[in-house]
C-alpha positions in Angstrom: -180.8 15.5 76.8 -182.1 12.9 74.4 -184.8 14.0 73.1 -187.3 12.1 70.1 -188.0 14.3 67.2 -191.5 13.2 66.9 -192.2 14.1 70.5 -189.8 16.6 71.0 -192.5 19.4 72.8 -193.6 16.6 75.4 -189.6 15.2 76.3 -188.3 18.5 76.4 -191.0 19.8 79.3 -190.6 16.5 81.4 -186.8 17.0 81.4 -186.2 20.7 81.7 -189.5 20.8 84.5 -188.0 18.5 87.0 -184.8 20.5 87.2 -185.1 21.7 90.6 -182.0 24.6 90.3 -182.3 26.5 87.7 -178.4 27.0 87.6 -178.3 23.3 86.0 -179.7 24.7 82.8 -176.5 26.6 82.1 -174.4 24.4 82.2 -172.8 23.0 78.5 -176.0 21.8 76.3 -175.3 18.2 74.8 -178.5 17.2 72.9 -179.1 14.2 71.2 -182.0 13.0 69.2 -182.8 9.6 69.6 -181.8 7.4 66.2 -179.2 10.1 64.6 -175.4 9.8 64.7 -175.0 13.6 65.3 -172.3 14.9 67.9 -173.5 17.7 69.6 -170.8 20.9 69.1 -173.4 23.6 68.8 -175.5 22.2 65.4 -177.5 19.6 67.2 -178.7 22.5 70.0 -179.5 25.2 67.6 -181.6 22.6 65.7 -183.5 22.1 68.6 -184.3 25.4 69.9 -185.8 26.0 66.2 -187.5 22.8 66.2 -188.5 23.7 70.0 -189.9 27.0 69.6 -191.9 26.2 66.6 -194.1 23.5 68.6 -194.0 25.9 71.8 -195.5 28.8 70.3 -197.9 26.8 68.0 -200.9 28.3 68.6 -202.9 24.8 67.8 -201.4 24.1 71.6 -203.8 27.0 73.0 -200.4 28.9 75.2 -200.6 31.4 72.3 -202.3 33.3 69.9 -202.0 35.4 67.2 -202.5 38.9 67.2 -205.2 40.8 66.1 -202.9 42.9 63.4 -201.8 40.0 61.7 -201.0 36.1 61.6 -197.2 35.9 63.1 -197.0 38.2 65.5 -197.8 36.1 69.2 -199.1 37.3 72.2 -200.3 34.8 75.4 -203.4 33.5 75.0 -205.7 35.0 78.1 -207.9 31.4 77.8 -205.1 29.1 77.7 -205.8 27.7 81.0 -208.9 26.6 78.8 -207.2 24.7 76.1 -204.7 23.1 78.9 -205.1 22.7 82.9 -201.5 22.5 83.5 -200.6 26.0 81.3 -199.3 27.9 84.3 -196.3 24.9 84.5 -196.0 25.0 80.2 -195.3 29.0 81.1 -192.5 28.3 83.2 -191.3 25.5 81.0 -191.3 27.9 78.1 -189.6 31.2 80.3 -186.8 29.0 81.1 -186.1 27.6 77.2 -186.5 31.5 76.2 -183.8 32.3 78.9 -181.7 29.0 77.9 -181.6 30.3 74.0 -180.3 34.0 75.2 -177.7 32.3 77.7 -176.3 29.9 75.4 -176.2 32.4 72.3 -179.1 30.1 70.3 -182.4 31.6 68.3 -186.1 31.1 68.8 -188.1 30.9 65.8 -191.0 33.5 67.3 -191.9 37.2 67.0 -193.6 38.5 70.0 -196.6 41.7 69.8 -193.9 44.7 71.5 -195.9 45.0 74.9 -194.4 41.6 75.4 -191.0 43.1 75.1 -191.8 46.1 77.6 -193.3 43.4 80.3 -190.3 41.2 80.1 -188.3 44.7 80.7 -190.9 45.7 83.1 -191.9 48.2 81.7 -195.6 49.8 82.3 -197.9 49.4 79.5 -199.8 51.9 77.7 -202.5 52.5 75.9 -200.6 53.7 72.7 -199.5 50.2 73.2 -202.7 48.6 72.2 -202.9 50.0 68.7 -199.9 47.4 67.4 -201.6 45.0 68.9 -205.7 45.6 68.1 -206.2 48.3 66.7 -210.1 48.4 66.9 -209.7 47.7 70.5 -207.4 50.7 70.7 -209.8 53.2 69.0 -212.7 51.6 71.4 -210.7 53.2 74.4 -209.8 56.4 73.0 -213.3 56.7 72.0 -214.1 56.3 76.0 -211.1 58.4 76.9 -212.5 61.1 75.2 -216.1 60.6 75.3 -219.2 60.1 78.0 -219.3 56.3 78.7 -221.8 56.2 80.8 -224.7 54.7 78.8 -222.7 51.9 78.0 -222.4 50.5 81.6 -218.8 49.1 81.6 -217.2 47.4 84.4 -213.5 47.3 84.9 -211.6 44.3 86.6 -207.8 44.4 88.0 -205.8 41.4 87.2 -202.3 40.6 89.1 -199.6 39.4 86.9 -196.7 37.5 87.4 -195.5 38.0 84.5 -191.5 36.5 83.3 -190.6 34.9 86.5 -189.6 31.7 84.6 -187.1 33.6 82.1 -186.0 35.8 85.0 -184.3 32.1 86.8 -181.5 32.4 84.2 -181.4 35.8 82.8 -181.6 38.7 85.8 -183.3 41.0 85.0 -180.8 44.2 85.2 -179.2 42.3 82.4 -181.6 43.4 79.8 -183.0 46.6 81.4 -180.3 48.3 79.4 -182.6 47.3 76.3 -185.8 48.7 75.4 -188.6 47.0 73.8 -187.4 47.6 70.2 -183.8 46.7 70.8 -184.9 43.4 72.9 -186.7 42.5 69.8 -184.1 42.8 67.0 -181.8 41.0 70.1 -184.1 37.7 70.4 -184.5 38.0 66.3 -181.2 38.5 64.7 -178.5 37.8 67.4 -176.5 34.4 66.6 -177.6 33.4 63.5 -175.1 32.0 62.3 -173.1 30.8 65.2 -172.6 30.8 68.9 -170.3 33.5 69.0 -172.0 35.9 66.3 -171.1 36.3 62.1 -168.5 33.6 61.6 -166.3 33.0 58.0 -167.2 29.1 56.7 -165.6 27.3 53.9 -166.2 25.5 51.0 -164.9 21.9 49.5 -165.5 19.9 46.7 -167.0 16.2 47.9 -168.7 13.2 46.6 -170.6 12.5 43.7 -172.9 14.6 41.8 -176.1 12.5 42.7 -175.2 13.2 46.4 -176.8 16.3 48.1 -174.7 18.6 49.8 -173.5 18.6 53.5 -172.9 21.1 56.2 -170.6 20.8 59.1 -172.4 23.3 61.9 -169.8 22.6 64.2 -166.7 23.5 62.3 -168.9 26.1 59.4 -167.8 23.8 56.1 -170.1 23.4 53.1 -169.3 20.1 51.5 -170.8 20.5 47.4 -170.1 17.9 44.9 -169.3 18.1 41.7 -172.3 19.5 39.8 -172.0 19.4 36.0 -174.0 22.8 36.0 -175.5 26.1 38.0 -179.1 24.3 37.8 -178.0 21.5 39.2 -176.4 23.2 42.4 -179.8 25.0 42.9 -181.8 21.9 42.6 -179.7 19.8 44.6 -179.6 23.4 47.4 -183.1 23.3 47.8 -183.8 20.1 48.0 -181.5 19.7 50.7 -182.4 23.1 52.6 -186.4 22.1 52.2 -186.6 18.4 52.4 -184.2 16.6 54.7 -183.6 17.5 58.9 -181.7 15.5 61.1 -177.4 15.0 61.7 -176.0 11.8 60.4 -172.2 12.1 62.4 -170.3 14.8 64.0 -172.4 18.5 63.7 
């Protein structure tokens, strides 16, 4: 897929919604973004599943929302059909990345409230649930549970979910039912970090000048540093590379 950094939300729904076979999306990723040099070996598609999953789960997009106990913990937003009238089709878009980053070993940049974990596991939901995720809510329905509501005159609705099926196309499900909830968290958080195939060793050589910044080589895991005349300088040069500059010039 070639894909343009500045639009990179709206060209990666056109081209992974028209796939008609969801099969097709496991076959060997080669991204490209438009106007860099970079050889896709692994770097370029870990850069954009980062990149990805930060404009997905944006909650300025209305698909999600924050949760009630704090401001980075997501949960679907129930009036997202509100904020965009083709949301049910973004869902599936956005089940089939989430199932494309666990099949080909990359990481989303998202933490999701845990009843989102037990629903993707199928899980039923409960109301200890609630209290990670509001906890004034929570203590609203204990107080009914163990109190007379009826001078309150509530009404309760039923809703039918359908809830994962665009994940479920490339992950099934008896795959992950041998996680729970906690475990399928630290899974989608932690697992390949560093590499497709988990931890890997990387090494270090000396390389250009000491105005240049320094280069990595995601592909092969080699840290190119130049010659800095001091400690300070490797630091300033470090973060200015790790905070200002994105994109692959050559093979990555």
């Amino acid at each position: 897929m070639k894909i343009h950094r500045t639009t990179i939300l709206e060209d990666s729904y056109r081209r992974i919604i028209a796939v008609k076979r969801a099969d097709f999306l496991k076959a060997r990723l080669w991204i490209e973004f438009d106007g860099e040099k970079g050889l896709d070996y692994g770097g370029v598609a870990r850069e954009w599943f980062f990149l990805l999953s930060k404009e997905m789960f944006n909650p300025y997009y209305g698909l999600f929302e924050y949760s009630a106990t704090d401001n980075y913990t997501l949960q679907i937003n129930p009036n997202s059909g509100l904020c965009n009238e083709d949301h049910l089709s973004y869902f599936k878009f956005i089940g089939r990345v989430a199932g494309m980053a666990v099949y080909h070993g990359k990481l989303l940049d998202a933490f999701f409230i845990r009843p989102f974990y037990k629903m993707m596991l199928q899980k039923p939901i409960t109301l200890h649930d609630m209290e990670s995720v509001d906890s004034e809510y929570y203590n609203s329905l204990r107080w009914i549970l163990e109190n007379d509501p009826a001078e309150l005159d509530l009404r309760f609705i039923v809703d039918e979910e359908l809830f994962g099926q665009g994940f479920f196309e490339l992950i099934p499900q008896d795959l992950i039912k041998i996680f729970d909830e906690n475990e399928l968290e630290v899974r989608t958080e932690v697992l390949f970090p560093t590499g497709s195939n988990g931890p890997q060793l990387f090494t270090v050589e000396q390389w250009g000048t000491p105005e240049k910044l320094p280069r990595a080589h995601t592909c092969f895991n080699r840290l190119d540093l130049p010659p800095y005349d001091s400690f300070e300088d490797l630091w300033d040069k470090l973060l200015l590379a790790i905070e200002n500059t994105q994109g692959f010039d050559g093979v990555d």
